[in-house]
Structure formats: structure tokens, C-alpha cells
N, C-alpha and C positions, 0 to 999 in steps of 0.2 A: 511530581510529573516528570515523564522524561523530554528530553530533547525533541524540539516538535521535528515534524518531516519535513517542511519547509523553513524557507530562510527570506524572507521578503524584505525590504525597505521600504521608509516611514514616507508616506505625502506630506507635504508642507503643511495643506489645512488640516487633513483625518489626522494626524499623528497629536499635534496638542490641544484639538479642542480651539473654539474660539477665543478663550483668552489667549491663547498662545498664538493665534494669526492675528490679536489685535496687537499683541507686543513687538510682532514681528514687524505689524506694517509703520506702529509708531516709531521704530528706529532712526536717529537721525544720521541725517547728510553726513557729518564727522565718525559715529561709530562705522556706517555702510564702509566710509573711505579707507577707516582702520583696518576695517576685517579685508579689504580687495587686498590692504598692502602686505598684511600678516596671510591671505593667500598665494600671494605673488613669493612671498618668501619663503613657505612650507614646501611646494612645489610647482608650479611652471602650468606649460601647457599639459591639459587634459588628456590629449593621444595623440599619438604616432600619424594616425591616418581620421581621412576625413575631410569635407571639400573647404578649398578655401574663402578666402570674404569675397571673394570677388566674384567667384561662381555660388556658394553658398547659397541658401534661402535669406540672409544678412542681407550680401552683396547685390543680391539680383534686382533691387526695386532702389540702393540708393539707399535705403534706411538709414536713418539715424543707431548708435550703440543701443539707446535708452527703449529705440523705438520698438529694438529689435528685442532684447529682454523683457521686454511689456508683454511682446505677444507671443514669448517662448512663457511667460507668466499664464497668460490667457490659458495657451493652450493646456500647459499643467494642471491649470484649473477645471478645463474640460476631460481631465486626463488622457488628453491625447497625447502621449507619450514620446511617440516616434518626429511629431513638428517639433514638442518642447527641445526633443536632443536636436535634432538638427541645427537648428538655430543657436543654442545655446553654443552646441560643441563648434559651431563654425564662428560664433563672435569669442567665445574663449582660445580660437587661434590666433587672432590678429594681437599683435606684441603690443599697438598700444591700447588693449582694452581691457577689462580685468570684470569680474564676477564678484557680489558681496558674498558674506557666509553662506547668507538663506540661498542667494540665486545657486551658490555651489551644491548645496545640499539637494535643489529641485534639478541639477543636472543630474546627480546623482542617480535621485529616481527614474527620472527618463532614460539615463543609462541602462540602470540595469530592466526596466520593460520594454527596452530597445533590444536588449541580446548582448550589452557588452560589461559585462560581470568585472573585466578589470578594471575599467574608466568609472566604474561605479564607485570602486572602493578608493579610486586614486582621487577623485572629486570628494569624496566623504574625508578622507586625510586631508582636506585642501579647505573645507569648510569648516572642520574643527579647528585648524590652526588661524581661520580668517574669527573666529568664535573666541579661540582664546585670546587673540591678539586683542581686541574688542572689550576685552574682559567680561564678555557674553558666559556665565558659567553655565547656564540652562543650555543655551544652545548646544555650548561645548558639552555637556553632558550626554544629550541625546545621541549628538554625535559620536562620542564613543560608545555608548551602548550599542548603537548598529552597527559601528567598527567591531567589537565586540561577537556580535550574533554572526557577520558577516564572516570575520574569520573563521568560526565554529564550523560554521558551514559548510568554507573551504578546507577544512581539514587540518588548521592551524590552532590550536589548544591555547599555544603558548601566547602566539599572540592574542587570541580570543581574551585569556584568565587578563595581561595584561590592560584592556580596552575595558573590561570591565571594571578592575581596580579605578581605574580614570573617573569612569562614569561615575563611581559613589565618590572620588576625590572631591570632584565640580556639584553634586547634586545632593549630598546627605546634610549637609549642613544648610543647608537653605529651607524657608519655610517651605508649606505643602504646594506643592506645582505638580502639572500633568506630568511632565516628564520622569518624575518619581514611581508612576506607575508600572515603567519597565525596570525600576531595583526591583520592585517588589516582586514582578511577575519572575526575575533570574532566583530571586531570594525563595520564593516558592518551587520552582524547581530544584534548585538545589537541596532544599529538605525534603522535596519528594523521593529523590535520588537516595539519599541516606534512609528512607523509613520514617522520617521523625513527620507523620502526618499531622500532628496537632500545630508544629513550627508552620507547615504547608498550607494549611490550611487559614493561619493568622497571617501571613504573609501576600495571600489569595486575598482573603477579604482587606488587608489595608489598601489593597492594587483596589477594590470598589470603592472603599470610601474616598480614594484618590480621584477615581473615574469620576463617579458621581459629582464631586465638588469644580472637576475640571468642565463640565455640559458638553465631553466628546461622546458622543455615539459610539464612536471607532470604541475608544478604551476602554469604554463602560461593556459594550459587549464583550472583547477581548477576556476583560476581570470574571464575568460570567465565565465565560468556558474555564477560563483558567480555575475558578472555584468549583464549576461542577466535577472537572477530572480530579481534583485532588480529593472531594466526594463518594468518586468512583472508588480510587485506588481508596479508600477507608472503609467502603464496604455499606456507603449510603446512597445504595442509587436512586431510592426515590427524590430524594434533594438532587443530584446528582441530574436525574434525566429534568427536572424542572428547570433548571439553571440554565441547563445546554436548550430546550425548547426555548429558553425565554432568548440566548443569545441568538440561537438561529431566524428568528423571528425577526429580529431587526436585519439578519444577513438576507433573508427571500425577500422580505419588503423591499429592499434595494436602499435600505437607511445607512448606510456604509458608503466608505469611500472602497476604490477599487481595490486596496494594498488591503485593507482588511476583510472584505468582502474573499478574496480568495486564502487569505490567513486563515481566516474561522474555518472555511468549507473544510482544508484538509486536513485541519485540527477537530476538526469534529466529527470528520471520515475514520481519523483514525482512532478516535476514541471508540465509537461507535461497530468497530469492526474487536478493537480491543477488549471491549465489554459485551461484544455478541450482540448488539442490538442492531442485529438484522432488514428489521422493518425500515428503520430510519436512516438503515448504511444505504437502500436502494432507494430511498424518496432522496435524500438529500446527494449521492451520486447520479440523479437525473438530473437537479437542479445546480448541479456544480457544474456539469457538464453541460446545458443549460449557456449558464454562462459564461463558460469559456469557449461557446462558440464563434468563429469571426462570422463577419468582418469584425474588425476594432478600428478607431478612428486612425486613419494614416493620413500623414503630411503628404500632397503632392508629389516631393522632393523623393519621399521614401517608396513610395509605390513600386517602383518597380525590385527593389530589394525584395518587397513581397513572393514568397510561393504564389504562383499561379495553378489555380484549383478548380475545376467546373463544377466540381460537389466537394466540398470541403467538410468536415468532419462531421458536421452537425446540419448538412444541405436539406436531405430527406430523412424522417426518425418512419421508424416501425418499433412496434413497445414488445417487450419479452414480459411474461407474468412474473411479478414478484410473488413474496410471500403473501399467504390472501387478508382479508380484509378479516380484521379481528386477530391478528396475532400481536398487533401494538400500535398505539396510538396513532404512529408515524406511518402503519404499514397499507393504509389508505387506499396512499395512491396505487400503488400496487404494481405497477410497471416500471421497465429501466427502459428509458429511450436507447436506442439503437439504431445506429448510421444504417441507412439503404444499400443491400448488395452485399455484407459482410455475414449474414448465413449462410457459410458453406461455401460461397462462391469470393474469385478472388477478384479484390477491387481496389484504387491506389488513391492513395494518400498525398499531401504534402509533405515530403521529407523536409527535415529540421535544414538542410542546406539549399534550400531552395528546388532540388529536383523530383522528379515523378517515381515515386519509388515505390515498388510492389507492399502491399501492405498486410497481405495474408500470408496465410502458412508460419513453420517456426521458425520463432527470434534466432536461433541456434545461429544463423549466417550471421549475424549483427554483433559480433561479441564487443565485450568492453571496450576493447581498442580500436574499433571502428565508428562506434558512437559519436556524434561532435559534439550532443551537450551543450549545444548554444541554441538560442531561442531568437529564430529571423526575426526582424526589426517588423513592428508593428504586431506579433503575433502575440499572444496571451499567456508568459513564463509558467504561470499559475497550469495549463493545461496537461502537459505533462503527470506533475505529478497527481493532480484528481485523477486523470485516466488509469493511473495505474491504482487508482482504489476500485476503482471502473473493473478494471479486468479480476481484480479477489470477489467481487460481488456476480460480478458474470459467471464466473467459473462455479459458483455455489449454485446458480441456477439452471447448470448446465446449456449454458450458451456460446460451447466450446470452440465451434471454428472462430467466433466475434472474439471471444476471450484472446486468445492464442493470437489474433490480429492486431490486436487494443493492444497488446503488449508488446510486442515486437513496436509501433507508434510510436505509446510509451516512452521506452527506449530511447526514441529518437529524440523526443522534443523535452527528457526534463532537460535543466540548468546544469550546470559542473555542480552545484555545492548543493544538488538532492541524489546525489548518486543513490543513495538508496531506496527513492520511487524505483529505480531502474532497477535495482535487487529485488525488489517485491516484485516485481513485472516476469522478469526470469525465472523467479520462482514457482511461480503460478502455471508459467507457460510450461516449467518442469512437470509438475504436478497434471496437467491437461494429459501432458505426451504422455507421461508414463501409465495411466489408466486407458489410454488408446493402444498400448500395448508398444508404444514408440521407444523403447527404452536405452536405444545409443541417443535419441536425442535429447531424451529426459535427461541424463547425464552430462549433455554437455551443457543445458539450460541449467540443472544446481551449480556446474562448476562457473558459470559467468555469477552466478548470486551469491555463490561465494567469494570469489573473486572482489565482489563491490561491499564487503562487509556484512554481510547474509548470512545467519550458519543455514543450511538448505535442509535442515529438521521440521517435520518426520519424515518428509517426503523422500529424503536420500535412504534414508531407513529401510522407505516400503518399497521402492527400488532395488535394494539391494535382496531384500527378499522373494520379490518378482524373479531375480537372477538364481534364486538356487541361495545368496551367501546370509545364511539366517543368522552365524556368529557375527556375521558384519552388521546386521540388523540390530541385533540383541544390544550390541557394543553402541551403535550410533545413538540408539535412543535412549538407552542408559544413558550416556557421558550428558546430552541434550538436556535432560530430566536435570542432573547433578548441577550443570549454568546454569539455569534459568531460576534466579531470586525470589523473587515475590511473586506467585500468583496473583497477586491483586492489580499487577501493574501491566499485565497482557492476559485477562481471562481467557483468550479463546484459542492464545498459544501454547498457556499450559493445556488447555481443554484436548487440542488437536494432539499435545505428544502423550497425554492419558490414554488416549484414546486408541493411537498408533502401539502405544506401549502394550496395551492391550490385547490386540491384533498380532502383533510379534510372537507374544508369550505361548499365545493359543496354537501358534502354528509350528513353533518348537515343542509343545505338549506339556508346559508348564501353565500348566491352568491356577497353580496357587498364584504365581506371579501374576497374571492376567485377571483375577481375583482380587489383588492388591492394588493395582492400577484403574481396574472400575468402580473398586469402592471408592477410592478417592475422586476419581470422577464425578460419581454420584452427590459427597458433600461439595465438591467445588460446583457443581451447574445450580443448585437452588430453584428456583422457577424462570429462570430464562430459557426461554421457548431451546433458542440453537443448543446450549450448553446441555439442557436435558434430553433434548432426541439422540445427542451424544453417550449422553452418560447410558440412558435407557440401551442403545444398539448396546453398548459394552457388556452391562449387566446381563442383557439376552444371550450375546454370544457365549457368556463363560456358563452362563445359567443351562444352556445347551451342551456345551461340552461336561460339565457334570452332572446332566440330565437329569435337572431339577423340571421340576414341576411347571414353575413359577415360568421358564420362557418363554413361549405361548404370551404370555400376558404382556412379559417384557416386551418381547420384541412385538407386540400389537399396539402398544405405547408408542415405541421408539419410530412403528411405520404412521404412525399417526403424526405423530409432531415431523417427522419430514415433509408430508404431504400436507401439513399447513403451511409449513413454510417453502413448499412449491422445489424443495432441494431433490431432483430424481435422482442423481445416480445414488448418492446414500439409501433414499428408499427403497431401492431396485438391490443395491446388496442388504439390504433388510429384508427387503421380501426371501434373498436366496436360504436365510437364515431358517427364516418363518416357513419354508419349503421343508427344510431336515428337518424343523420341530413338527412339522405335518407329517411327516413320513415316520417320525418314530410313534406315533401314536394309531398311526397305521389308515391315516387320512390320506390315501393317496389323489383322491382328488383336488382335494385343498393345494396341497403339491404341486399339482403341475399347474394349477390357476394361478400359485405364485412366480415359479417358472417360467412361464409365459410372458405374465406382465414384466416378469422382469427382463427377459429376453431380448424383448420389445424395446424396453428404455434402451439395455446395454446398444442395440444394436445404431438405433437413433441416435445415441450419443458418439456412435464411433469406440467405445468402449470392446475392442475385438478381443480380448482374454478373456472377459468376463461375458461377454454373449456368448463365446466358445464353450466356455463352460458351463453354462444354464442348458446349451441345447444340449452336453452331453449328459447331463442331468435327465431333459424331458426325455432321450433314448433309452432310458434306463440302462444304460453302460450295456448296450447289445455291442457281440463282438465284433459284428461288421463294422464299427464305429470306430475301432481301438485302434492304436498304432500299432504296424508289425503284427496283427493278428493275436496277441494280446488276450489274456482270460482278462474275466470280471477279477480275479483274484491277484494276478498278477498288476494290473492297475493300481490295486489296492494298494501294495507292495511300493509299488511306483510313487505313489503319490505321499507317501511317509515316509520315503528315501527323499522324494523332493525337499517336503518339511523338517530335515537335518535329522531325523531318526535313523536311530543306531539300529542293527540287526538285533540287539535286546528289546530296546525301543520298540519296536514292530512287533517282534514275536509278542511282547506283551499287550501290545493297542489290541494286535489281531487274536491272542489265547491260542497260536501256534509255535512252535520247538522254534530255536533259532536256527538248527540246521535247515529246517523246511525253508524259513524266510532265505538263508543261504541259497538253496535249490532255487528257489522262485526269483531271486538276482541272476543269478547263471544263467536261465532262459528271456529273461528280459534282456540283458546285455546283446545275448546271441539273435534273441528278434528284433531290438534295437538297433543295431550294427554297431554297440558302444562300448567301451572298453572300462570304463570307470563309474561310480556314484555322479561324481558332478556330469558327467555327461548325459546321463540319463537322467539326471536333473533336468538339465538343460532339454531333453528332448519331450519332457512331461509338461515345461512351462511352453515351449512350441507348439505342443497338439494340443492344449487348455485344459491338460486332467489335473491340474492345480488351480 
């Protein structure tokens, strides 16, 4: 398995299961005392800032230390997040009071669902050393494992590899305890990482047999997912998608504590986008987001820290069509809830700093270095990054201005240590622009997704091809193809650069290469619905360009499984396909019926290169239409100069001299007003005869 997308910290009660909150609560008076003083001596006060006891929620009523820990306790327990910090971070100021392990560790969490990512990790350092002093090794265990994930997260390897040595220090040598089920779950990653799926896989299931004997919920599901993806990556999906239904089932029931409840969702978005299962990325992206609705319970105290929002993200839904009913189990429900007012029209948000900030249009203004990456106190950390699984499932359903506005949010509201929700978010919003024909913007949304650890493949690819630069094309998706490891472990990334690779070859006029890239195609999708409308468009288009027989059928495949799974702009460049394969068999009506419809999407969609070009299609390239005054012939000319064809190139596509093809550049140049190939590149991709 690889590295999940999120980075959460453990609840006091979900994290061990009730044995482990019975251990916790029998601890006596003397070890509590130990662990405050082995705290007091690791490190000190909690942060910098923060109200004092006197003003504090502590201070205000007179409470007692005990009294006031009870109900920073309570509130934990309710997971109300933002009163537990409050309280807690204002009674761990005053010099003479002090925190046991466990209460360090429930600061911790309230921390970081508060928004403050450093006090989280500085309370976790402060409860492992209250842990070891104690000679608590479970405790101290767990706590480094989160030390552990937490630095991963942040960007810190070295510390990370360290926190985890710790964690099997304190924990491998003791008998079976819950806490053993996160070796097991780093133990199963990391053999997933290597390929050694059989090590993955026994590693996986020792994390259930751990679960099950611990009676946590939380863990017992966790071990599930973590066994269905190592499943996945082996090539068992049917075991594979059972495991994850059965985990998700306790995640919708609301059987979950809140730290796990948002773990699973984007561990299981991202599987599920990983492995193309379509259906169950839009039911389970409505119910993630669902729940990462506010309000969330807020302290008094913290209220006004809150964004103020008269419609907040999830205020008013209207439903977009998913994939229809009967493409998968999952695919049921069949809608993706959608915030009111974000079709098309521009509507505002709560920004991540508390201000009213435009929330439409593209991310491009927002770049890395203006992001804050901090999550206001009482607001739901976990939202972020689901949204930005929100906007790859938008963007599939052609829900383009929502998309493109989800992401830009996105953006705003992951954590510092999911920087790469906010890569994916960028990327997408690239991918939106560039098929709208935006392509300075498309460009500077790959460079922010690369920038956060992204390579922005195939997309930069098909960008650069849009531009005229098809050896930059050819080069990007190659090198892309050469990184990317296993197929088994992101299907639907190799699928998209098969696919792109594809597209490339055909448009440089190497059709064996684009040949070679849909076969493989083909054996990678199997019977997964997305993976084969994939493979199928691919097979059609090269089946078309060597004017096989068999297109027609492909590409009436390939427009099939798009419009089951409800994806227009793919099926709309299917239909353009299915338009040439009508027309060479001398179907001209069929032609322009696909034309049409596809017209129609591209224009709906915002999609302006590509309606450009269907309608210059339905004119049948009449010369009023042409740039410069322009023959049918000289277009022709045009449009295989665009495609990086040589003056050989051409004269052979077209069966005329290359002198002629010479002649026919000369007066294109002169009715262009252009001086060069790339320029008159550039002016074939501006009028849409490419």
C-alpha cells in the first residue's frame, strides 16, 4: 500500500478499543503523578499563545485544575474538539498545573482538530516522555507511532523512520495489544511499497486478527481497508471490493469515532479512484462530504475564531447525475451532492483564515505560497482533503465551473502535511482549463501541482500538444510512462497515461506507437466499466486511423460505456471519432448526428477548441469558414503542419509531391500573415482546424 493521503491523529477511546480506555482509566494516582513529572521534564508549556487561567474557560467560573480536565475529558469524549483545547491549552499554562500522559495525548488531538498542527506534535512529544517515564511502554508505543505518521506527513522521513523504530522498541515484545495494529498496518505498507504482496498481505490480516481480539470498531475497520487495498494492488478485486464495503459500512453507519470515520473516507476515495471504481468514488464523495459539513460542536470560548458563513459549504445541495444505476453496486445512489449557486455562477466561501473569499473561477491566483494550510479552530481538518477527491469526480462528470471552484476551496482548507490533496486539486483545475481552451492558465495550475509534489502527467502532455509542441508531448508522456512502477498500485493512472500516450502518437502519425499503447491498454482495463471505455476509445481511434473495419464497433463500445457512466466530454470526443468513422463509409448523416450531439456537450461544457472544431466539421470545411480565405486543401496542409508533419510527412498523408506541399505553405504563410511552421501552428490551434 502506499502512503495514505491523510495524516490524522488517534482519539483516546477509538484509537485502543475498550480494553485500552479501561487500562487507561485504571491507572493509578502515582503512575498519573510520574507521567505529569516525566512531562514537565520532556518539555514545558504547550504554546506560545493562548488565553490565560485567569481569562481562559479554566479561569472564568473559579474551577478547580481537576474540574477543569474532567470537562476538557467530557468534551473529548463528545468530540468536541475546539472546548477540549481550549481548556486544556489554558490549564497546561499555568506553572503550577501539569497534564498526565493520556490527558497530553487528548490535547494533542484537540490540537490538531483545532488547526494548530505544531502544539499537536509538541503535546505528543510531551505525552510519550510522560509515557515513558511511567514505564507505560503501550502508551509510549502508540505515541511514537503517531510521532511517527505525523512527521511523514510533515515532510520529515528522517524523523518519521526514527518514531517508528521507537514504536516497535516499546511494543514488539509485549504480548497481543491493540496498539500493535498500527506495526502491523506500517509493516504492510512497507511490503506493499517493495512489491512483496504476499509479506502485505500477512501483515494486513495480522492488523485483523489484532483488531478483532482488541473489540475496537475504529481498528477492526481500519484492518479491513488496509486488507482490501493490498487485494487491489494483487489483482483480487473481488475480495478486494468486499472488504472495503464491509469497512465502509461501519464508516456510513456512524460506528466510528470521528478520527477514523474521516481516515477511512479518504483512504477509501482514494482507492476507489485508484482502482476506477467509479460508482462508489461518487456515493462515498457525497457521504464524505456529507459529513464534513459544519457546523461542528464549538466551545463558547472559540466561536468567534469561527469563519462566519450564511451558506456554508454544504448549506443548500442540488444533486449532479452520477454514473447510472447498474454500473456497480455502489453506483445507486447515482448523484454527487453540490453546494447551491456554484453552477456557473460565482458564489463565496469560508476561507481557511477566516475571511469571505471568492470561491469561483481559477485556482491559478492562489498559488502555493499563498495557501495558509491551516484549518480554523472548530472547522472539520478532514474537509479539505475529501473535497479535493470531490473535484477528480466532478471533473469526470463534467461539473466544470463546481469543479474548478471545489478546488481552488480545496486549496485553501487542506492541513500543512496533506499538501498533496492540494496537488491533486491543481491538477484537475489544470486539466478543466486546458480542455476550455484556457491554456496560459492550464499551465500555471500544472506548475503549482508540481510545485507541491505532482508530476502534472498526461495533462502537461496534452497541453503541450494543444500548443503546437508535439516533441514536448511525445517526450512528457514517454518519460511519465518510464516512472510510474506498478500498474497495480494506481490503475487508473496508468490507464489515463495509456491513454494520453495514445492520443499523442496518433497525432504525430505514428499509429504503430499508438497501437502499442492501446493494446496495453486493453489488457490493463479487464471489465472495469471506466478502465474499458478507456481502453475501447483508444482501440477505435487507432482502428480508425488504419482504417480497420472493426472502428465502428469500437468506438460504439467505447460511446456506450461513457454514457453509462454519465462522463460527457469523453463521450462527445467519441462521438467526434464515430463522425470520421461515418463519413468514410459514406454515412453522412450519421456524421453530422454525431457532430451535433457533440457540439452541443462541447459547448455546455465550455469546452471552446473542441465545439470550434465539431462546428467546423458540421460546415464541411466551406471556404467562408476558413481563415485568411483559405482552400479545403490548404487547411488540410494546415492541419498536419500543426500535428508536427514534415513537408515528407504530408506529401505522403496527402499522395501529393512535396514540392506541391512546399507551394501550399507559401500561400498559407502569405494568407496567414505568418512567417514560420510554429506560427501557423499556433494560428490553426486559434481558429479550431486542429
Amino acid at each position: 500500500m502506499s502512503a495514505p493521503t491523510i495524516h490524522p491523529r488517534p482519539t483516546a477511546a477509538g484509537t485502543a478499543g475498550a480494553a485500552e480506555a479501561t487500562r487507561a482509566a485504571g491507572a493509578s494516582e502515582a503512575t498519573r503523578a510520574a507521567g505529569t513529572s516525566g512531562a514537565a521534564e520532556a518539555s514545558g508549556a504547550a504554546g506560545a499563545a493562548g488565553p490565560s487561567d485567569a481569562s481562559g474557560p479554566s479561569g472564568a467560573s473559579g474551577s478547580s485544575g481537576a474540574d477543569v480536565v474532567e470537562r476538557a475529558r467530557d468534551a473529548a469524549g463528545r468530540e468536541s474538539w475546539a472546548e477540549a483545547y481550549a481548556l486544556l491549552h489554558a490549564h497546561d499554562l499555568h506553572p503550577s498545573r501539569g497534564l498526565t500522559a493520556d490527558d497530553l495525548s487528548v490535547l494533542a488531538d484537540a490540537a490538531w482538530w483545532s488547526g494548530h498542527v505544531d502544539e499537536s506534535v509538541t503535546a505528543r512529544l510531551r505525552a510519550h516522555a510522560a509515557f515513558l517515564a511511567a514505564g507505560d511502554h503501550r502508551g509510549a508505543g502508540l505515541a511514537s507511532w503517531w510521532l511517527h505518521y505525523e512527521y511523514l506527513g510533515l515532510g520529515r522521513p528522517a524523523a518519521a523512520a526514527g518514531w517508528l523504530h521507537r514504536a516497535r522498541h516499546h511494543l514488539e515484545g509485549l504480548p497481543d495489544c491493540p496498539e500493535q495494529c498500527f506495526l502491523a498496518w506500517s509493516d504492510a505498507e512497507e511490503a506493499q511499497a517493495h512489491g512483496d504482496h504476499e509479506a502485505a498481505l500477512a501483515a494486513a490480516r495480522r492488523m485483523t486478527g489484532l483488531a478483532l481480539g482488541s473489540g475496537s470498531p475504529d481498528l477492526l475497520a481500519l484492518s479491513r481497508q488496509a486488507e482490501s487495498r493490498v487485494l487491489f494492488a494483487a489483482g483480487r478485486r473481488t475480495e478486494a471490493v468486499a472488504l472495503l464495503d464491509d469497512a465502509m459500512c461501519a464508516v456510513s453507519a456512524g460506528e466510528l469515532s470521528g478520527m477514523f470515520t474521516g481516515w477511512l473516507y479518504c483512504l477509501a476515495l482514494t482507492q476507489c479512484m485508484e482502482a476506477a471504481d467509479f460508482g462508489r468514488a461518487v456515493e462515498w464523495t457525497n457521504a464524505a462530504m456529507e459529513w464534513c459539513a459544519p457546523p461542528w460542536p464549538l466551545h463558547p470560548a472559540a466561536d468567534d475564531a469561527r469563519p462566519k458563513a450564511t451558506d456554508g459549504p454544504a448549506a443548500r445541495t442540488q444533486t449532479v447525475d452520477g454514473p447510472a444505476a447498474g454500473t456497480g453496486p455502489a453506483a445507486a445512489a447515482g448523484t454527487l451532492t453540490e453546494p447551491a449557486g456554484a453552477a456557473g455562477t460565482r458564489t463565496e466561501a469560508a476561507g481557511a483564515a477566516g475571511t469571505r473569499t471568492e470561491a469561483a473561477g481559477a485556482p491559478e491566483d492562489s498559488g502555493p505560497g499563498r495557501l495558509p494550510m491551516a484549518v480554523p479552530s472548530g472547522e472539520n481538518p478532514f474537509r479539505g482533503v475529501c473535497r479535493a477527491h470531490r473535484v477528480e469526480v466532478l471533473d469526470l462528470l463534467g461539473v466544470w465551473a463546481l469543479a474548478e471552484a471545489e478546488a481552488r476551496q480545496a486549496c485553501r482548507e487542506v492541513p500543512v502535511d496533506c499538501l498533496e490533496s492540494a496537488a491533486a486539486a491543481y491538477y484537475a483545475a489544470g486539466d478543466i482549463q486546458r480542455r476550455q481552451g484556457r491554456l496560459d492558465a492550464a499551465a500555471v495550475s500544472y506548475g503549482h501541482a508540481h510545485e507541491l509534489g505532482r508530476l502534472p502527467q498526461p495533462g502537461l502532455a496534452l497541453l503541450r500538444l494543444a500548443q503546437g509542441r508535439a516533441d514536448a508531448a511525445v517526450a512528457g508522456i514517454d518519460l511519465a510512462l518510464a516512472c510510474r512502477g506498478d500498474p497495480q498500485h494506481d490503475l487508473l493512472g496508468r490507464a489515463r497515461l495509456l491513454a494520453a500516450r495514445a492520443e499523442v502518437a496518433l497525432a504525430v502519425r505514428d499509429v504503430p506507437g499508438a497501437a502499442d499503447a492501446a493494446t496495453e491498454l486493453d489488457a490493463l482495463a479487464g471489465d472495469v466499466p471506466l478502465l474499458r471505455a478507456l481502453a475501447d476509445t483508444a482501440l477505435g481511434a487507432v482502428a480508425l486511423a488504419e482504417r480497420s473495419g472493426d472502428a465502428p464497433r469500437l468506438l460504439r463500445r467505447a460511446l456506450a460505456g461513457w454514457l453509462e457512466l454519465r462522463v460527457p466530454y469523453e463521450a462527445a470526443q467519441v462521438r467526434m471519432l464515430l463522425a470520421a468513422a461515418d463519413r468514410a463509409v459514406g454515412d453522412q448523416e450519421g456524421a453530422r448526428l454525431e457532430l451535433g450531439t457533440a457540439r452541443a456537450v462541447f459547448e455546455r461544457l465550455g469546452a471552446v477548441p473542441d465545439a470550434r472544431r465539431a462546428a467546423a466539421l458540421l460546415s464541411g470545411g466551406s471556404r467562408r469558414r476558413l481563415p485568411g480565405g483559405l482552400t479545403a486543401r490548404e487547411a488540410e496542409v494546415l492541419r498536419l503542419v500543426a500535428t508536427g508533419g514534415t513537408n515528407k510527412d504530408i506529401a505522403r498523408a496527402l499522395v501529393i509531391s512535396e514540392h506541391t506541399v512546399a507551394r501550399h505553405l507559401n500561400n498559407i504563410f502569405a494568407k496567414l500573415g505568418v512567417g514560420s511552421r510554429a506560427a501557423a501552428t499556433a494560428s490553426a490551434y486559434a481558429h479550431g482546424l486542429v
